[in-house]
C-alpha positions as CSV (number, residue, x, y, z in Angstrom):
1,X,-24.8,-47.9,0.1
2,X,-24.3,-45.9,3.6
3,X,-20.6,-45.9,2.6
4,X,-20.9,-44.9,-1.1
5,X,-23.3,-41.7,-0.5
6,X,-21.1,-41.1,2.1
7,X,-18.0,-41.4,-0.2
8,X,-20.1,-39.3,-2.7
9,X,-20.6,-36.6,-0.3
10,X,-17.1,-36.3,0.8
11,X,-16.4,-35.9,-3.1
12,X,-18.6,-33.2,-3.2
13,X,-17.8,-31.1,-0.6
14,X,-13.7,-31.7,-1.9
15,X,-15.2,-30.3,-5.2
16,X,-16.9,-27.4,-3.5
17,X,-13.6,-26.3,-1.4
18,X,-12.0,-26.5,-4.3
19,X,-14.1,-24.2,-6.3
20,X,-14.2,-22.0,-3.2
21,X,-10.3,-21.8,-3.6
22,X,-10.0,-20.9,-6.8
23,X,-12.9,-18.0,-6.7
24,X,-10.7,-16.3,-4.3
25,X,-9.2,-13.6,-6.2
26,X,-5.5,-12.5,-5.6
27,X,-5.9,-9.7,-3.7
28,X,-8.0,-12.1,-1.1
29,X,-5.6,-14.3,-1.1
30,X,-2.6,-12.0,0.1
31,X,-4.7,-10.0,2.5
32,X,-5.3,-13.1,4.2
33,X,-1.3,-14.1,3.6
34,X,-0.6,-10.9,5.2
35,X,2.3,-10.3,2.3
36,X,2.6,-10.0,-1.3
37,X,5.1,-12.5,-3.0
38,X,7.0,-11.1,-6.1
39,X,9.6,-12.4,-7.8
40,X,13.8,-11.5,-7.7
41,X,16.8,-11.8,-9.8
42,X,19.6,-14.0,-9.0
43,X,21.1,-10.0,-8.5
44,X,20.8,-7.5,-10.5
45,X,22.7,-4.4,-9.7
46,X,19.8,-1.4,-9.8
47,X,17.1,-4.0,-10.5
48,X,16.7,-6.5,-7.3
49,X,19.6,-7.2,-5.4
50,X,19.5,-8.0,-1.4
51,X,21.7,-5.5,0.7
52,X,24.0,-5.8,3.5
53,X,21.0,-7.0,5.6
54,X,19.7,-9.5,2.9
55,X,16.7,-6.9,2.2
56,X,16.0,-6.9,-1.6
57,X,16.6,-3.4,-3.2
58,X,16.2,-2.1,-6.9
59,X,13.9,-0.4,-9.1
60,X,11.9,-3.8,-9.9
61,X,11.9,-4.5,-6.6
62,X,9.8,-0.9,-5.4
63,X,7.2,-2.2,-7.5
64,X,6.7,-4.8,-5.4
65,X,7.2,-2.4,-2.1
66,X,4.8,-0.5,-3.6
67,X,2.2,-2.5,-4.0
68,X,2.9,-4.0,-0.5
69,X,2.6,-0.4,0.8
70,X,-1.0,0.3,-1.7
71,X,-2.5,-3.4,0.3
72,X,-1.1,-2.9,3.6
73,X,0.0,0.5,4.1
74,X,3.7,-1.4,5.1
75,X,6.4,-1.6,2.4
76,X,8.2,-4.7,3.8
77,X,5.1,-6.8,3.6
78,X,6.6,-7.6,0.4
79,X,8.2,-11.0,-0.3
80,X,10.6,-12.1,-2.4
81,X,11.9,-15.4,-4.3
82,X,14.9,-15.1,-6.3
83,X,14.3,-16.8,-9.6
84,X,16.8,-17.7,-13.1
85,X,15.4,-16.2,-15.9
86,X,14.3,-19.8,-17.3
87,X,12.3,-20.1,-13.9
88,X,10.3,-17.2,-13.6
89,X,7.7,-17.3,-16.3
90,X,6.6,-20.8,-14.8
91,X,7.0,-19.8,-11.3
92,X,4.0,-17.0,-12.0
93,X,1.8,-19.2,-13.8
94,X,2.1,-22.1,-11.1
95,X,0.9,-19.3,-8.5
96,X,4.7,-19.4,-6.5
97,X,4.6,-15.2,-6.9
98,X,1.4,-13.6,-7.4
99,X,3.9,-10.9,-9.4
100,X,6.7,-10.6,-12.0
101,X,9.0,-7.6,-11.6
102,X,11.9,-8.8,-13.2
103,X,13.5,-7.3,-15.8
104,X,11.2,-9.4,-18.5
105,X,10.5,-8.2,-21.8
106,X,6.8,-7.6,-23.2
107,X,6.4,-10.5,-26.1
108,X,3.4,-11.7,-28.2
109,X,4.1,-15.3,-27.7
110,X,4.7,-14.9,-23.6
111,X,1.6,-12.5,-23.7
112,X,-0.7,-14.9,-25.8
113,X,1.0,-18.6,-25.0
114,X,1.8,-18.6,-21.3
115,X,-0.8,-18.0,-19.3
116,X,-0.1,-14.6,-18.2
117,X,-0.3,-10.9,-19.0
118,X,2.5,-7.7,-19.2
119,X,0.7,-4.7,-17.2
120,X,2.9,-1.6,-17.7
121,X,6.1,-0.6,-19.2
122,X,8.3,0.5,-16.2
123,X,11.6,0.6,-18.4
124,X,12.2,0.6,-21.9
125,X,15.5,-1.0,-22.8
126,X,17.4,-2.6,-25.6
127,X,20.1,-5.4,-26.3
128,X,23.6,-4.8,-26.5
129,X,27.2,-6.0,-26.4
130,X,30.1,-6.4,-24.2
131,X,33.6,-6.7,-25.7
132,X,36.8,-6.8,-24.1
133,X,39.1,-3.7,-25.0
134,X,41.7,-5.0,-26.8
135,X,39.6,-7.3,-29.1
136,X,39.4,-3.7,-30.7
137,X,35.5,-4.5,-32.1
138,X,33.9,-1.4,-32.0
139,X,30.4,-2.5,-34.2
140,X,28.5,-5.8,-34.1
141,X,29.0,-7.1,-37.2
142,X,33.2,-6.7,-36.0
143,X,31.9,-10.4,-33.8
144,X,31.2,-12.6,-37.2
145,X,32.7,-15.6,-35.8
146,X,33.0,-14.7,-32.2
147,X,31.8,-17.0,-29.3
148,X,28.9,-14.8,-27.4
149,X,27.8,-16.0,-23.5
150,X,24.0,-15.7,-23.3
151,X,21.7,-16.6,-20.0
152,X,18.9,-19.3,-20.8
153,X,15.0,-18.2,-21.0
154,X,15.5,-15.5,-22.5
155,X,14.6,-12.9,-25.1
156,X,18.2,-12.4,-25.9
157,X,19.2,-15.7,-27.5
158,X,16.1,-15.3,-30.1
159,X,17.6,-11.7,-30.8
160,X,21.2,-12.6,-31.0
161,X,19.5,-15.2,-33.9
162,X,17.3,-12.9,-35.8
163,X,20.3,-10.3,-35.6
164,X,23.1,-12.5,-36.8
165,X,20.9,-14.6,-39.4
166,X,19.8,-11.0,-40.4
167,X,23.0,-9.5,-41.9
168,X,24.7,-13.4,-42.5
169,X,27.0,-13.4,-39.8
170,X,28.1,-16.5,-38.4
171,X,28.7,-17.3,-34.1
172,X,28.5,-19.5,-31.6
173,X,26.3,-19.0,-28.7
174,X,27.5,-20.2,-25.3
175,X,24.5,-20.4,-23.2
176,X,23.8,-20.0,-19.3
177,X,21.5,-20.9,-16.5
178,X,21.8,-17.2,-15.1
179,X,23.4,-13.7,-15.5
180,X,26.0,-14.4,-13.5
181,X,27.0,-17.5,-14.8
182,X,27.3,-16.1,-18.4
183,X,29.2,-13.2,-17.1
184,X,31.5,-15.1,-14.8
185,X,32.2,-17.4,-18.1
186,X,32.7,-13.9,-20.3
187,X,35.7,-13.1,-17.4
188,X,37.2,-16.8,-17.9
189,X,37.2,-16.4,-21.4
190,X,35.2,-18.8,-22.6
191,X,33.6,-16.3,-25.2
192,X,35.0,-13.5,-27.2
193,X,31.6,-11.2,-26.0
194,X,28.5,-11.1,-23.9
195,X,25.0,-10.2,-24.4
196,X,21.9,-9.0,-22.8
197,X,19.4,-6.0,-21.8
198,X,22.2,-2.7,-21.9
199,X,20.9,-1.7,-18.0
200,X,21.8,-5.7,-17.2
201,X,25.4,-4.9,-19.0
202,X,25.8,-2.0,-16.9
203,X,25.3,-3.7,-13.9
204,X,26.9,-7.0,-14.8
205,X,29.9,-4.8,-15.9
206,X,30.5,-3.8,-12.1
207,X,31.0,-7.4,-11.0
208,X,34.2,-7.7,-13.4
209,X,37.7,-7.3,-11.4
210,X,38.5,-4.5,-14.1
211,X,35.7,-3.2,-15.7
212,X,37.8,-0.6,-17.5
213,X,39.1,-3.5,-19.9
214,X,35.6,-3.8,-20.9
215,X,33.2,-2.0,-23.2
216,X,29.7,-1.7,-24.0
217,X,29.2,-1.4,-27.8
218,X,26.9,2.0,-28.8
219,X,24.6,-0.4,-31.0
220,X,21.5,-1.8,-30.0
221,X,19.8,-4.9,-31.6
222,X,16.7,-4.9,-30.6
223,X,13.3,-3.6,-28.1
224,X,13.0,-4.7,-24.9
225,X,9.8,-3.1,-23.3
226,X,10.6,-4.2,-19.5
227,X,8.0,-4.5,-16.8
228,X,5.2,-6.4,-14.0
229,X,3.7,-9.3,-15.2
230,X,0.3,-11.2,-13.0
231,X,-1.6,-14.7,-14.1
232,X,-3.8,-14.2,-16.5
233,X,-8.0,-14.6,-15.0
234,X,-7.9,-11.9,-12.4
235,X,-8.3,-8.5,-14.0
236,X,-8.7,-6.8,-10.6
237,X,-5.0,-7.7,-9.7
238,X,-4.1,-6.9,-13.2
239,X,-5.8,-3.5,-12.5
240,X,-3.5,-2.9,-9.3
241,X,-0.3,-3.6,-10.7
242,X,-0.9,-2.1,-14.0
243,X,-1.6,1.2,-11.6
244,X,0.5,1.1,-9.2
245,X,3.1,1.9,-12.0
246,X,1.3,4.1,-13.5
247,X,0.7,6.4,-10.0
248,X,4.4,6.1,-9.3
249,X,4.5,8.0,-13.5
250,X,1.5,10.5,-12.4
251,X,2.8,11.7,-9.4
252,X,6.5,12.1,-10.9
253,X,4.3,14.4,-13.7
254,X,2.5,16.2,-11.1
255,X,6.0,17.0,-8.6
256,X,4.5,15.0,-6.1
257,X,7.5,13.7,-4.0
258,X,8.3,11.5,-0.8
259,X,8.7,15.3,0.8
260,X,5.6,16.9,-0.4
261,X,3.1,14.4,-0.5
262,X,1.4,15.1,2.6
263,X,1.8,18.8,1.3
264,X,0.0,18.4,-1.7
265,X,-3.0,16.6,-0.2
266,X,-3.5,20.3,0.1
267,X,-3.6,21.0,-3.6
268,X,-7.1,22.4,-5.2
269,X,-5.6,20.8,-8.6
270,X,-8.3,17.9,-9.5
271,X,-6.2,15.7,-11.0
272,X,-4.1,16.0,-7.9
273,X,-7.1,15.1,-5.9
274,X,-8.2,12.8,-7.7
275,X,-4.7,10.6,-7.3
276,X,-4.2,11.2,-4.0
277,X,-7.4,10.4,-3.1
278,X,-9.0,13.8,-1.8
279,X,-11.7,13.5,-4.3
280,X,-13.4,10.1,-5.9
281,X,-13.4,6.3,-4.0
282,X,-10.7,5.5,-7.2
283,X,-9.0,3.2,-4.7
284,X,-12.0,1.8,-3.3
285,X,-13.1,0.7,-6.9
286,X,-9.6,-1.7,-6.9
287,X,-10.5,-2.7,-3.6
288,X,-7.6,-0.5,-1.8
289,X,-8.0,2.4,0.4
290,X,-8.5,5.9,-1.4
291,X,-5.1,6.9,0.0
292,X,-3.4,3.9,-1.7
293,X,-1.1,6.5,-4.1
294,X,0.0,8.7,-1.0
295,X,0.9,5.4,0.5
296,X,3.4,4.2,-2.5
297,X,4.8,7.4,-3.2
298,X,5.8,7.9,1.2
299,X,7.1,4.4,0.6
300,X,9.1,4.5,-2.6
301,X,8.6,7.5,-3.7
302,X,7.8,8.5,-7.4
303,X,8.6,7.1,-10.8
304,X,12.0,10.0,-11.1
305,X,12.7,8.9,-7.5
306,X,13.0,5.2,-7.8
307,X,14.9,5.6,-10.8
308,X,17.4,8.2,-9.8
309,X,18.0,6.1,-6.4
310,X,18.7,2.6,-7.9
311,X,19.3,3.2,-11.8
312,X,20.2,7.4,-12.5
313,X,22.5,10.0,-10.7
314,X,22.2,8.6,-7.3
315,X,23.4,5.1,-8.2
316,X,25.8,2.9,-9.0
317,X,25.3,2.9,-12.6
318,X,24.1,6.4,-12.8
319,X,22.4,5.3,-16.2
320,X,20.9,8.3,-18.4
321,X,16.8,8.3,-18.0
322,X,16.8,8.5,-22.2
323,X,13.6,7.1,-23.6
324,X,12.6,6.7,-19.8
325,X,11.9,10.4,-19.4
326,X,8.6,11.6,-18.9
327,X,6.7,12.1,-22.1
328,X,6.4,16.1,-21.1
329,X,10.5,15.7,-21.1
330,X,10.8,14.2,-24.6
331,X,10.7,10.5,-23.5
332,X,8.3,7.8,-23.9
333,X,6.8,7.2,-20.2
334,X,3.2,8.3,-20.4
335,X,0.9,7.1,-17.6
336,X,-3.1,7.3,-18.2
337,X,-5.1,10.1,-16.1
338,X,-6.9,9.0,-12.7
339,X,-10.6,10.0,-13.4
């Protein structure tokens, strides 16, 4: 009997921890980690991609260093694990990354079936086409017949379907573990075109030996809202990604730069105040400090900054801001007030 309650106890107090545990909430969790773990590409030019000393760089990747910075006042308390696109959905709901910054489309069935939830639209993007030259297609409809590369878990496969079943055109889909499988397979030849996100094309363009023998078609097939994803059942670390994007669109609205920001502390504007923490306990209420926006935007700067550095005029790609302009700007990027 001594050994039973004994057993029984032992049970319990296993039961107990492991309720313990699980109340943590995120933010607990990687305060007492000492780094936030987000996830990576498998290299994305713009997007994540490490750099000559392995360091992950990209405009997915600053959300991450900006959260790291809003927590710990330190950008490179921010971890990364570079995940395939079939990989990265599961890796977040088994608790591997405590965030999703990876180029992943906002979906009903991902937001309603997968145990997780979309925080903020960061990029708004769309599907498209690449063709070699000479194949002379200039439209999509030119690739009835064609062989297309694809990469696995995915929203693109499902579009290429809906697109092609659409307007009763006729391919075969060649599909891929990873981007660079699919586009290293597009170079080989094994497929007359490749398709995903038209950023991802850009970038994926660059690794080609001649990327003048290759076009991106003008048409795009479908919406690919792109942005930060958490485990659904903590609202509080929903509430600190889901801002953190948003500060990084307020203070671009507001001129508030990695230059000025300690100058505009000085502002008498309220809203200014209010964001960069001069007036209100707004950070305090998400369990940060109230300077948490002057600390992302001295790390990473603003929403215009990030872009321009890894996706616009001072990149690689130099990739038009379009849609991604702020809304006073004619775009669609439009980030609730602080109040």
């Amino acid at each position: 009997m001594r050994r039973l309650t004994g057993l029984i106890a032992g049970m319990a107090f296993v039961t107990l921890a492991g309720a313990s545990a699980s109340a943590q909430t995120t933010l607990e969790r990687i305060k007492q980690r000492g780094h936030v773990i987000c996830s990576a590409s498998q290299g994305v030019t713009g997007f994540s991609l490490p750099d000559a000393q392995g360091k992950w760089r990209g405009f997915d990747s600053d959300i991450c260093r900006a959260l790291a910075a809003a927590i710990f006042g330190d950008q490179d308390k921010a971890k990364y694990i570079s995940l395939a696109s079939k990989d990265r959905l599961i890796a977040l709901q088994s608790g591997e990354i405590d965030v999703l910054s990876q180029t992943t489309t906002w979906t009903l069935s991902r937001d309603a079936n997968f145990g997780v939830n979309f925080t903020a639209i960061n990029y708004f993007d769309g599907q498209g086409f690449l063709v070699r030259k000479k194949a002379d297609v200039t439209a999509v409809k030119q690739l009835d017949g064609a062989s297309i590369c694809v990469a696995q878990g995915t929203t693109t496969e499902l579009n290429l379907a809906d697109y092609f079943r659409t307007h009763g055109l006729k391919y075969e889909v060649i599909a891929f573990s990873g981007l660079d499988d699919a586009i290293q397979a597009y170079e080989a030849g094994r497929c007359d075109a490749y398709t995903t996100d038209l950023s991802q094309l850009a970038a994926q363009r660059m690794k080609l030996k001649t990327p003048d023998d290759h076009a991106l078609l003008t048409e795009v097939i479908s919406k690919e809202p792109l942005g930060p994803w958490v485990r659904q059942g903590d609202d509080a670390w929903f509430d600190i990604v889901r801002w953190t994007v948003f500060a990084m669109l307020n203070a671009e609205e507001f001129g508030i730069t990695q230059a000025n920001v300690d100058e505009m502390l000085k502002s008498q504007n309220p809203e200014i105040r209010r964001l960069l923490g001069s007036e209100g306990k707004f950070g305090e209420s998400m369990g940060l400090t109230n300077d948490w926006v002057v600390r992302i935007v001295k790390a990473v700067g603003n929403y215009g900054e990030s872009f321009d550095r890894h996706l616009g005029g001072n990149s690689a790609l130099k990739l038009p801001r379009g849609p991604n302009r702020l809304w006073t700007k004619g775009g669609l990027q439009y980030a609730p007030p602080v109040r």
